[in-house]
C-alpha positions, 0 to 999 in steps of 0.5 A: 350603534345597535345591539349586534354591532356592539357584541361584535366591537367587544367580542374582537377587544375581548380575543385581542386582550386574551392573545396579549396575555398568551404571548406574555406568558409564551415568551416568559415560558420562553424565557425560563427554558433558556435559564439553565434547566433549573425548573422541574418543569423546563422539557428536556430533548430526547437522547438521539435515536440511531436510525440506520448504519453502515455497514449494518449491524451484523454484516459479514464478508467485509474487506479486511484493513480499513474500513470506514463506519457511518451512523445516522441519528434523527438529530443533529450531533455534535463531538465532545473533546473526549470522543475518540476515547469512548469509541473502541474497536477490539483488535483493531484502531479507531483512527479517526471520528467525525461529526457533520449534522446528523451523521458519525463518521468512524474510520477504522484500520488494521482489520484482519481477514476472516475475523469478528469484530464489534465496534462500541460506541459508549454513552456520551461518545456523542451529544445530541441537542442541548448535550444529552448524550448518545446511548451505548450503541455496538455494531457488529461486522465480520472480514471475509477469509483472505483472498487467493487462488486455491494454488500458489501456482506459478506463471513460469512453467514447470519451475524450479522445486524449490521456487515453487516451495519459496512461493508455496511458502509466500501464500502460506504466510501471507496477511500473517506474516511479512518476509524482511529484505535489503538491497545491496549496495549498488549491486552485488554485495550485502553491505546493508544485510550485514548493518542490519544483522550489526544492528539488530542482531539478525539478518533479513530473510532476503538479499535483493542484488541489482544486475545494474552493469549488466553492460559491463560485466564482466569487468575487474569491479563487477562480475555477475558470473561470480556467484559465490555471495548469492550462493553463500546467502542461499546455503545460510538460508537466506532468500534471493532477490533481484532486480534490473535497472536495465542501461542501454546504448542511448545510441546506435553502436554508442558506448554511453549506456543508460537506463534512463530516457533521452540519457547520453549525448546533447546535441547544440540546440541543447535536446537529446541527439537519440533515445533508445526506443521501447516500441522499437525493442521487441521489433526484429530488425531494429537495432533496438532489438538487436540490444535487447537480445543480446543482453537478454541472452547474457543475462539468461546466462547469468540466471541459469548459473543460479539455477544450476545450483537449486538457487530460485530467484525472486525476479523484480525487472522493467520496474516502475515504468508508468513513472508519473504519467498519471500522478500529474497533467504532463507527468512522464515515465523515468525509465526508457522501458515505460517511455513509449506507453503502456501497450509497448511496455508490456509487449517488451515484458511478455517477450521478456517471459517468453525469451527466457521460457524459450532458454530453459530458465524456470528458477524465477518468481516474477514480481510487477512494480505498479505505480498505482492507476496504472492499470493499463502497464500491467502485463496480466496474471499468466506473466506475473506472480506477484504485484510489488509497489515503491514507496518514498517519503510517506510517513503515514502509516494509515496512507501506506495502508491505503496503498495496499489495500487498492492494489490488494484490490486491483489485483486480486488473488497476487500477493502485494509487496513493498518492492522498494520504500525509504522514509516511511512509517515504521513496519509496526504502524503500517501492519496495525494500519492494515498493510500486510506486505509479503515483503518489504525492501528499503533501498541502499544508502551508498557507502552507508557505514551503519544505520544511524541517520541512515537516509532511508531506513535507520536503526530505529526503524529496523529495530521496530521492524525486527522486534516484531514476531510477524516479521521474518528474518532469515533465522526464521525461514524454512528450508527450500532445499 
């Protein structure tokens, strides 16, 4: 073996013995870092580093209710048990945090419009890798003024002084307040205004009737043309509602009425002989249209009763019409008037609207029910005031919130009301969630002799509701005379 050979041979034994030694060292090194930090010399991870948020740190002109906040760190996150705590909103509520790799998730509810807001998140709220802790972060963001037209003009033309005074006073309180209300029992009474009044000592701003029997009356049981109760209400001071679960002839010339499709009479392979057809009632020449005349002439002449004594109406017809057409493959509409489809129902409502303009009747705040996505049922701004929505069997306050702040957005400028509702969140938990109804209406218990155990709305769920200073009762309202 020459001389350069050998250098070669001892020069390669020489590096392999150096790498042995640096990977013994390595992975005692490695070994002492996994031991529990106690060396002075063990590195330790950098705090995690806020790389962006959203929003950004002092945006403005953010949609007021919820609002849900994202922080992104250079390093993966994890959530210690004690989180929610350290994670603070003044004037609001940190509903939810979340953490996925590198990413914060905070859900906030209960904004409110035209306010600053600054959302702390203090050291230890969050752990980074090998637990060291987030460092004390604030985000600050403002709501944008509360939306609406300029006037609180309504659709009707020339109204009635005092609907406009009710509904200048609506806008006026809107997002501040809300206005209480209860159906009567069935329909011309206030039996569920009186329990709530033996309850919590007082009586809600508005009593809501049901022109139900329309067909009927007037009869020994039910006549419409004896006002003395809604006029009673409105001189106490006492707002009035209204709505109309409209029944028809479910046939030609029958004298089985209903309000529902296919109702009345079956035929022997078990399916509805007939249905009372909404495409066919505002069509001159059926004898659907016929109906509808009539009854719409009838009632036009119970409304103008009201009118004539300075009474203004706040007017919730043809109610959740979309039914569940689209919550569902195969869902359907559970009243006649939204059967056939979007464009029919809304041609029956404008000539609904326009019969009455034609009769002279200008004492009526018109109130649409939307079944949420759909869009296509709503009649447009010139033949509604305000948009309503029936709520059942949602306990949440943060998803009755959720609601509110969609149709809010849907239908801008229209204030939004809680039309109808019966086991849901108490009024308390959907106003800090951000649901700020114009009004709210829980449905009738039938032959309800007090509020215990109620079915819809019991006494512990009024007495949340009439504690609270930004619920009306009718004590509280003005005078609209």
């Amino acid at each position: 073996m020459n001389i350069i050979t050998r250098f070669v041979t001892k020069s390669k034994e020489l590096f392999c013995s150096l790498c042995n030694i640096v990977t013994v060292l390595g992975f005692y090194a490695l070994l002492c870092s996994c031991g529990g930090g106690d060396s002075p010399d063990t590195p330790v991870p950098d705090a995690p580093r806020l790389l962006e948020s959203s929003p950004v740190n002092g945006e403005k002109n953010l949609s007021a209710g919820n609002l849900t906040v994202v922080l992104t760190y250079d390093q993966r996150l994890t959530l210690p048990a004690d989180a929610c705590s350290k994670i603070t909103i003044a004037g609001a509520t940190v509903s939810e945090v979340s953490v996925y790799l590198t990413k914060v998730t905070i859900l906030i509810t209960g904004l409110e419009n035209g306010k600053n807001y600054e959302l702390l998140v203090s050291q230890g709220a969050v752990l980074g890798l090998a637990g060291v802790e987030v460092p004390r972060t604030t985000i600050s963001f403002s709501t944008a003024e509360a939306a609406g037209p300029s006037i609180a003009k309504l659709c009707t033309p020339n109204p009635l002084p005092q609907a406009q005074k009710v509904f200048d006073y609506l806008f006026s309180i809107y997002g501040e307040k809300v206005l209480s209300g209860a159906m009567a029992n069935v329909n011309w009474n206030i039996a569920e205004a009186e329990l709530v009044k033996q309850t919590t000592g007082k009586y809600p701003a508005i009593a809501f009737f049901d022109y139900l029997h329309l067909f009927a009356s007037p009869a020994d049981w039910i006549d419409y043309g004896d006002i003395k109760v809604v006029k009673d209400w409105w001189d106490a001071g006492g707002l009035i509602g209204a709505g109309w679960h409209w029944n028809v002839p479910n046939v030609k010339n029958g004298v089985e009425y209903t309000c529902t499709p296919g109702g009345g009479n079956k035929g022997s392979d078990g399916n509805w002989t007939t249905t009372f057809s909404a495409s066919n009632a505002t069509v001159d020449g059926t004898w659907e249209n016929e109906v509808v005349k009539a009854d719409l002439e009838k009632m036009a002449g119970y409304l103008k009763l009201l009118q004539d004594k300075n009474i203004p109406l706040i007017w919730r017809p043809l109610h959740e019409a979309a039914g569940n057409i689209y919550e569902y493959t195969g869902g359907k509409a559970w009243f006649w008037w939204g059967y056939d489809g979007a464009d029919a129902y809304k041609k029956l409502w404008i000539y609904m609207f326009n019969f009455f303009k034609e009769k002279g009747i200008n004492n009526l705040i018109w109130v649409w029910t939307t079944q949420t996505k759909d869009v296509d049922f709503y009649p447009g701004d010139d033949y509604v005031d305000i948009v309503g929505r029936d709520i059942y069997n949602q306990k949440d306050g943060v998803a009755n919130a959720a609601q509110y702040s969609s149709i809010k957005e849907t239908y801008s400028g229209k204030p939004v009301a809680l039309s109808e509702c019966g086991s849901v969140a108490t009024v308390s938990s959907q106003w800090s969630a951000g649901a700020r109804w114009s009004f709210f209406m829980p449905w009738y218990q039938y032959n309800a002799t007090g509020l215990d155990g109620h079915e819809h709305a019991d006494a512990a769920w009024w007495k949340d509701a009439m504690s609270k200073d930004y619920v009306v009762a009718r004590e509280d309202l003005p005078s609209f005379k």
